[in-house]
N, C-alpha and C positions, 0 to 999 in steps of 0.2 A: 647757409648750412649751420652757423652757428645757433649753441644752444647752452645756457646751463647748465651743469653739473647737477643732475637730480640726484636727491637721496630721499628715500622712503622708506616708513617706519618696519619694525620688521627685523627678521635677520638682515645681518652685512651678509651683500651680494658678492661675488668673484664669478668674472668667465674667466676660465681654465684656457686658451691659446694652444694646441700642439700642434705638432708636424709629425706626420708621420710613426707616432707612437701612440700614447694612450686616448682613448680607449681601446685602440684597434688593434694594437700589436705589443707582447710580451717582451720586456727590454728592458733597462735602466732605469731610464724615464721616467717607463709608463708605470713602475714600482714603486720612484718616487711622487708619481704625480697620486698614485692610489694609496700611499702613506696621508698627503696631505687631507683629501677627500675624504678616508677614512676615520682620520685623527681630529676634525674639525665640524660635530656635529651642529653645530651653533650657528653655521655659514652655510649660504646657498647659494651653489655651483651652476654657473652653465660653463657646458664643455663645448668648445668649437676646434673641431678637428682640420687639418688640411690635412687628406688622404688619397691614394694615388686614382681609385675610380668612383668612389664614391658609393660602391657596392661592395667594401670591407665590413664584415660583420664585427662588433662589439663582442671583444672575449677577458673583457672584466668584469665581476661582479659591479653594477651601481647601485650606492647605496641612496637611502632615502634621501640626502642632502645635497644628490644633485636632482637638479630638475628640471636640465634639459638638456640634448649633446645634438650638435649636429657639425657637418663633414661639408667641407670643398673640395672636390674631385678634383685635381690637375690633372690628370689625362683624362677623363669621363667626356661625353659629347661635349660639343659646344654650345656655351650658351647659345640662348638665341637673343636675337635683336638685328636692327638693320645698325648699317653705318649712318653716318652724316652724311649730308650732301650741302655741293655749294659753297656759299662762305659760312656754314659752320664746320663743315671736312675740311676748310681752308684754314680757320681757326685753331682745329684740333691740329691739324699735323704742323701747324707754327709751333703751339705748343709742345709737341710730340720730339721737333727735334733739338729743342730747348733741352728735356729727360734726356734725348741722346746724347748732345755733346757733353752734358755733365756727369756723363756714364768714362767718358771718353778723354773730355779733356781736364786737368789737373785746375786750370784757369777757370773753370765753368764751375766747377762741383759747387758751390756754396749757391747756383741756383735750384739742387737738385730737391729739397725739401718743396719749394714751392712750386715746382713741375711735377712734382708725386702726388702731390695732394690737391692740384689743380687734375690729376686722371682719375684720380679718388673721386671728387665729385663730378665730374664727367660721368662715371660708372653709378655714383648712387642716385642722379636724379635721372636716370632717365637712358642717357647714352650706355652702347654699346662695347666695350673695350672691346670685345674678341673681334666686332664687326668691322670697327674702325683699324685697329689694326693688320685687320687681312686683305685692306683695301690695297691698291696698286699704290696709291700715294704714299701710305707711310712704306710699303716698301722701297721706292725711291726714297724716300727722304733716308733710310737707314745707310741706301748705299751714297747717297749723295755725304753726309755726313763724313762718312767713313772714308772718304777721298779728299777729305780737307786736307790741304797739302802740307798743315803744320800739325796732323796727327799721326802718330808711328804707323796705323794701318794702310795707309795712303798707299804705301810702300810695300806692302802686303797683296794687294792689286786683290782687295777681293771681290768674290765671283758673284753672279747670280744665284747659285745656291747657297752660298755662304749668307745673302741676303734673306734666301727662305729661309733657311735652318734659322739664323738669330733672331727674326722676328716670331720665329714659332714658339721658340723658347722660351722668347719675353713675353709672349704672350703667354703663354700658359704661368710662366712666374707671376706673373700680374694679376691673375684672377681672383685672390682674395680679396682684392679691392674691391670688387662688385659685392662684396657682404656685406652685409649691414650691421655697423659695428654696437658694440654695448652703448648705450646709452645714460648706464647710473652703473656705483658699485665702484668696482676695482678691475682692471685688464690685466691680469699675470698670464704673463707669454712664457709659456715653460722651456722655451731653447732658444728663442731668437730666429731669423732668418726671417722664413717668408709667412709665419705665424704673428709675427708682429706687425702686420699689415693692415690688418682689422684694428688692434688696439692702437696703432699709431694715429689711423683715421678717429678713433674712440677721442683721444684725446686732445687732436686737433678742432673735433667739429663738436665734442659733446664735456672736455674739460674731465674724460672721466680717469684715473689715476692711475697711472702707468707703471708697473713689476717686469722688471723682465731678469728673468733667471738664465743661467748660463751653466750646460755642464759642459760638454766642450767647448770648444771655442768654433763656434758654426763660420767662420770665415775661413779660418782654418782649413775647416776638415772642407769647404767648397773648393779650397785652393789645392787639396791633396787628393779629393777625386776627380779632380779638371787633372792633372798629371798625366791620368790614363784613358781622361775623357776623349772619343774618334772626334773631336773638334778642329778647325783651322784657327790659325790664331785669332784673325779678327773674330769671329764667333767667340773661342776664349775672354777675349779682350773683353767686349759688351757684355756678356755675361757678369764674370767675376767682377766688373767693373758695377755691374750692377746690385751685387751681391754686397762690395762694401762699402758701395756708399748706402746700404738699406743697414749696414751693418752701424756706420757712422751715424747715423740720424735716429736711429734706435737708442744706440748710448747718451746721445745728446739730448734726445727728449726724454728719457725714460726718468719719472720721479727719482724710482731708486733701484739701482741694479743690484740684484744680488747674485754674485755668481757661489757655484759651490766649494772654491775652492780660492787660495789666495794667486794661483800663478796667469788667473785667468785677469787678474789687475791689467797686468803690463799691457793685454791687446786694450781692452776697454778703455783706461788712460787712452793709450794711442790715436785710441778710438775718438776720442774728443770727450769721452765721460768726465764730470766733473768728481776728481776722488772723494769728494764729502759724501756724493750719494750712493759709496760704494759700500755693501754692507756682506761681507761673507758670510755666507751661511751653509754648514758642513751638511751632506747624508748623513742621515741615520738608521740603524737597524733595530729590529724589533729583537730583541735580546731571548724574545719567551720561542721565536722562530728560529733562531740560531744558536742553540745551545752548545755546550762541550762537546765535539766530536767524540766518540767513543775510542778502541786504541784502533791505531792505523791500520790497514791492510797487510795479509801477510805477506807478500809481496810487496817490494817497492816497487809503487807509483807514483807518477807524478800527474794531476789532475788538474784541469782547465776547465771552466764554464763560461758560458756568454755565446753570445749572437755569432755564428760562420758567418763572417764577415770580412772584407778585405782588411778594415779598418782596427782587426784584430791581430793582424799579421800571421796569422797560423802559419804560412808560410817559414818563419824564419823559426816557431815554435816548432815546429817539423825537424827542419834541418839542426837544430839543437839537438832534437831527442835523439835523432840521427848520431851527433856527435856522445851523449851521455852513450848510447848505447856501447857506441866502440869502447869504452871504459867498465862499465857495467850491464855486461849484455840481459840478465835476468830485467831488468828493469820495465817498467809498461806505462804507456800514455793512454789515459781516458779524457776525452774531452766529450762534455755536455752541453748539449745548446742546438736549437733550431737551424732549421734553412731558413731565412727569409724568401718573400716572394722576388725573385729575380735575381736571387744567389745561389741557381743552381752551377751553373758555368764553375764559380768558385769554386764550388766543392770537391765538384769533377777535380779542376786545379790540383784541389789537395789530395785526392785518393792519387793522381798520377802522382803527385811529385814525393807519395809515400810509398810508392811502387818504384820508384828511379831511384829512394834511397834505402831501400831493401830493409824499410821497419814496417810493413804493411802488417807482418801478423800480430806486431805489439801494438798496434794502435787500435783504437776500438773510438770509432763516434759514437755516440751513445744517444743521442738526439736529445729532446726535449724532456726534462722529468718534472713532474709536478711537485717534489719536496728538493728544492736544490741543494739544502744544508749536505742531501746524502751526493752531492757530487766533491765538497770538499771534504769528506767524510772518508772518502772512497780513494784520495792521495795520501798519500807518503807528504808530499811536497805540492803546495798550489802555485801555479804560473801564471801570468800575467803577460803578456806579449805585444801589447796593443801598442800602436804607432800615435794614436790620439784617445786622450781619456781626459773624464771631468776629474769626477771622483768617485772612484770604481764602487758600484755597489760589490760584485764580485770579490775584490778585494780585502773590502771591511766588513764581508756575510762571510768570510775565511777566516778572518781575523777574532773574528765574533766566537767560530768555531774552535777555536786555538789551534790552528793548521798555521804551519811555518811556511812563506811563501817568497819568492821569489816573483819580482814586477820589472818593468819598463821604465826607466826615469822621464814619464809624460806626464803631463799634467797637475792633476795633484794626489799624486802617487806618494810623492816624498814627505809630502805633509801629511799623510794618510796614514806610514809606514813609521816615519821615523827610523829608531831603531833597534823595531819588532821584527824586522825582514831583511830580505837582502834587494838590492836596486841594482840595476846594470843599463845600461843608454838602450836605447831601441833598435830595430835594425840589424843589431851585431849577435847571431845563434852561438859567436864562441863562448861572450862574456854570459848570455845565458845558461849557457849548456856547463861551464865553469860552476857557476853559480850554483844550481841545481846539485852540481855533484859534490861539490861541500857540503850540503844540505844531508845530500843522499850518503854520505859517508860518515854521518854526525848525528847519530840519534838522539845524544844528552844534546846538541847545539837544534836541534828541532825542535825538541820538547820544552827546551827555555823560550825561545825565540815564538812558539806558540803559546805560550802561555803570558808572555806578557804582551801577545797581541791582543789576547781576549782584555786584558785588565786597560788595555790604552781604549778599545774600544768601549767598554764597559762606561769611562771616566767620562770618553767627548764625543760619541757618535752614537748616539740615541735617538731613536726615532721619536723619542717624546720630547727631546730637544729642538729637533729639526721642526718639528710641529708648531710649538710653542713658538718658535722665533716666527716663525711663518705667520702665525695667526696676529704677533705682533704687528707687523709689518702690514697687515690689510685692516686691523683696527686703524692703524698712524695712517694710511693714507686714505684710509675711507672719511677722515673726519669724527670729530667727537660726534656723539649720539646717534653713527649709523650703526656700532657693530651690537648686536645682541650676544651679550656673554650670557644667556637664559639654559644654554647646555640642552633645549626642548627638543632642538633640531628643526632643520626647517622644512615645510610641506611634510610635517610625519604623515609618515601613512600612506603618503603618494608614491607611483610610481615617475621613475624619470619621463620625459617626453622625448623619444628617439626620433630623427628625422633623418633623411637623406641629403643632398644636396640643400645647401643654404641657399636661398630665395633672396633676390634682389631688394632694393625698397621699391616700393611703387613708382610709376612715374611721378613724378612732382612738378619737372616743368622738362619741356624738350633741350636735346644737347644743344639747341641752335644758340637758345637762353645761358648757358653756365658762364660763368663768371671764374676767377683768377679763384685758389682756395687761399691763394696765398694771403688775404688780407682778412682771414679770420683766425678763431682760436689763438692761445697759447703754445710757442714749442719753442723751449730751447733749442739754438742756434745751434755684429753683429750677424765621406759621406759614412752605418753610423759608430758612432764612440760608444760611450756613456748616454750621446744627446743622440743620438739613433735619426736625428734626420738626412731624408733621402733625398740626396742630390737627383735631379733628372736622369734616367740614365739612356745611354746612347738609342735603344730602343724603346722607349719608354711611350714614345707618340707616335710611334709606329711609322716611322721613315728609316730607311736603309743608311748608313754611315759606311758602309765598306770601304769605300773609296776615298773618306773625308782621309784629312793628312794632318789630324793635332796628336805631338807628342808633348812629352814632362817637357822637354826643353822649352817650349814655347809658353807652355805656364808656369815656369822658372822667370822666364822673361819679362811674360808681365806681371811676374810680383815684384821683382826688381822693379820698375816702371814704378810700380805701384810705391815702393821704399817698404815690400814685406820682403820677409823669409819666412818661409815656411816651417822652421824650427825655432824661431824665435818671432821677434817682432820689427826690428829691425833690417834693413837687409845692410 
């Protein structure tokens, strides 16, 4: 499978890597990822999306400099292909629970790289993953695995469903494998996880140069949607187990990581990142898009934007407002921002739990607006409540605004803020709702506090900043003489090439033929926030969970196992 690193004359190449955001869905991300695209005429873009059917329509403008976007459906049909038979199904599922126990056992995991990219090329010459994995064998092999007497799940006694449900899972998390990865250029994986799948194979089998950008911490936030995930623990277990060690082999291969913030260091280190190749690089705002707020509302508000999302906490935003009100009952919350597909439940959530706290007529969702400057325009005070964040575009487009705000101590919140704002822990609606009403009792301490938020952002969060570093960063890894600084733009004139589901390689030789992946390439020895990617969710593949019995506790547990916390990095 090995090949040289091709570069060809031309614009410098970049595939784009998402999950779950851009081009598909309106977010964080996908703002950030259309800054870069935007901002970098000189570079040609392919966009490869992992998208939940494969039948999300494109709601970004593309501009001429990319030139081609296509989407992996994890839940969309099943591929097709047959399984293996014989002694090469005998083969594949020796291999198969090789990937498992180093899912599983602590002692194993340093085989996990070369059991990954040994299913990697299993999938691109030829073999079937979805086929071979839906065979009976590797279903035994999961449960036989799973009953090793010296693995915590042993003890867990799990079922035969619990066998169907984790191979379904893994299976569908596996299917970027079957892509066909970049082959020249640069691989920037815009969030990590299961996007880095393709560019990892890129750089095992084809040397081609590895980015991977971080706004949350996508380990993270898989450990903090597993919490409420309907899972049993072994299901949990193989999961999130599979989730960091994709997260670990990411950091460790990846040229050079740049997350967007500094607090995302601590996981990446952990992670086995080497710190030399860690390069921070902040969000920035388009300054000509976010101008001076005009003066406040006559009324005090206080205003929220961003994605109805769990991962936003409105919940505890609620019950603060709740509390400001009992203080200042005049007062109103507008929050602006989408449903996502399969955040309708949530929302419900929140209209009830605004109705059990008797602020239903001051609250106004306001849904989606096409100029968000006028949603922090529209508060008194901008809030922030999020349980996980990169580095809030929300945030520094308020800030941009000279809005005095009030945030969550997540992420990189604090180095966002400084101190332009005020910060309270997450979680806690008192220290919130505190907060806010200092604010809301302090016109002159507003008006300061907003104005030298605009001047901090002004100084270090520029989207001609964030650009610039970016474009650095894919000149140094592309190689001298690949990047065209010509500013002509690349394919002018063309339009992008849109596709649907990404198309395997050809067959090239049958799975009976494949070989270990492990003794080629290069590789050093990783639900939504800010990074808006989606965890699977309990319906997602369209089986029933009513009955499954995973709570927080038991993905508490195996983070401990793991030696995480889910609030830090250590447990």
């Amino acid at each position: 499978m090995n090949s040289a690193h091709r570069t060809s004359p031309g614009p410098l190449e970049v595939t784009l890597l998402t999950e779950g955001t851009y081009p598909y869905i309106h977010g964080g991300v996908s703002t950030w990822c259309d800054q870069l695209v935007q901002g970098m005429p000189d570079v040609r873009f392919h966009v490869l999306g992992i998208t939940g059917t494969g039948e999300e329509p494109v709601v970004w403008p593309l501009p001429r400099q990319i030139a081609s976007v296509s989407s992996v459906p994890m839940w969309g049909p099943a591929p097709e292909g047959r399984a293996p038979r014989g002694r090469a199904l005998r083969r594949f599922l020796a291999g198969y629970e090789r990937f498992l126990l180093s899912l599983l056992d602590p002692d194993f995991e340093h085989h996990f790289a070369d059991e990954l990219y040994e299913l990697s090329e299993f999938a691109l010459t030829g073999g079937s993953l979805t086929a071979a994995l839906r065979t009976e064998g590797a279903l035994r092999s999961l449960q036989g695995v799973w009953r090793l007497p010296f693995l915590p799940t042993s003890a867990d006694q799990p079922t035969l469903r619990d066998a169907l449900e984790g191979t379904d899972l893994l299976e569908h998390a596996l299917r970027p494998l079957a892509v066909q990865p970049p082959a020249r250029g640069v691989a920037h994986v815009a969030t990590g996880g299961l996007a880095a799948l393709p560019a990892l194979a890129a750089r095992r089998f084809h040397g081609v140069p590895l980015l991977l950008s971080e706004h949350g911490i996508y380990l993270r936030e898989r450990f903090l949607s597993f919490r409420s995930a309907p899972f049993s623990r072994p299901v949990k277990t193989l999961l999130l187990g599979f989730y960091r060690m994709l997260a670990t082999e990411s950091y460790r291969s990846a040229d050079v990581v740049a997350p967007c913030n500094r607090y995302n260091r601590r996981w990446e280190e952990r992670g086995g990142c080497d710190p030399e190749r860690i390069r921070t690089v902040y969000n920035g705002v388009d300054l000509r898009q976010f101008p001076l707020a005009g003066p406040e509302p006559e009324e005090l508000t206080l205003s929220w934007a961003g994605r109805i999302d769990p991962i936003k906490d409105l919940e505890t935003l609620l019950r603060a407002f709740a509390l400001v009100r009992a203080e200042l009952p005049q007062v109103r919350l507008r929050l602006f921002g989408g449903v996502p597909a399969g955040g309708e439940e949530y929302r419900a959530r929140l209209d009830a739990l605004a109705a059990e706290l008797d602020v239903t007529g001051a609250v106004a969702f306001e849904g989606r607006i096409d100029a968000v400057k006028d949603a922090y325009a529209a508060g008194s005070v901008v809030l922030l409540s999020s349980i996980s964040e990169g580095f809030p575009f929300s945030l520094i487009e308020a800030m941009a605004c000279g809005r005095a705000t009030v945030s969550t101590d997540v992420g990189g919140v604090r180095e966002a803020v400084a101190d332009t704002g005020l910060v309270v822990p997450p979680r806690e609606p008192e220290a919130l709702a505190a907060a806010a009403l200092t604010l809301l009792r302090d016109p002159w301490q507003r008006a300061r506090l907003g104005a030298a938020a605009r001047r901090r952002v002004v100084e270090h969060f520029t989207v001609e900043r964030t650009v610039a570093e970016f474009h650095g960063l894919y000149t140094e890894l592309a190689g001298a003489g690949t990047a065209a600084g010509t500013g002509k733009g690349a394919a002018a004139g063309a339009e992008a090439v849109v596709t649907g589901p990404r198309a395997v390689l050809p067959r090239q030789r049958g799975p009976e033929q494949c070989t270990s992946a492990g003794t080629g390439g290069s590789s050093a020895a990783g639900p939504g926030s800010a990074s808006e990617p989606a965890a699977p969710s309990a319906t997602a593949h369209g089986t029933a969970h009513d009955t499954a019995h995973g709570t927080a506790h038991d993905t508490d547990a195996v983070m401990a196992e793991a030696g995480l916390d889910v609030d830090g990095v250590a447990a």
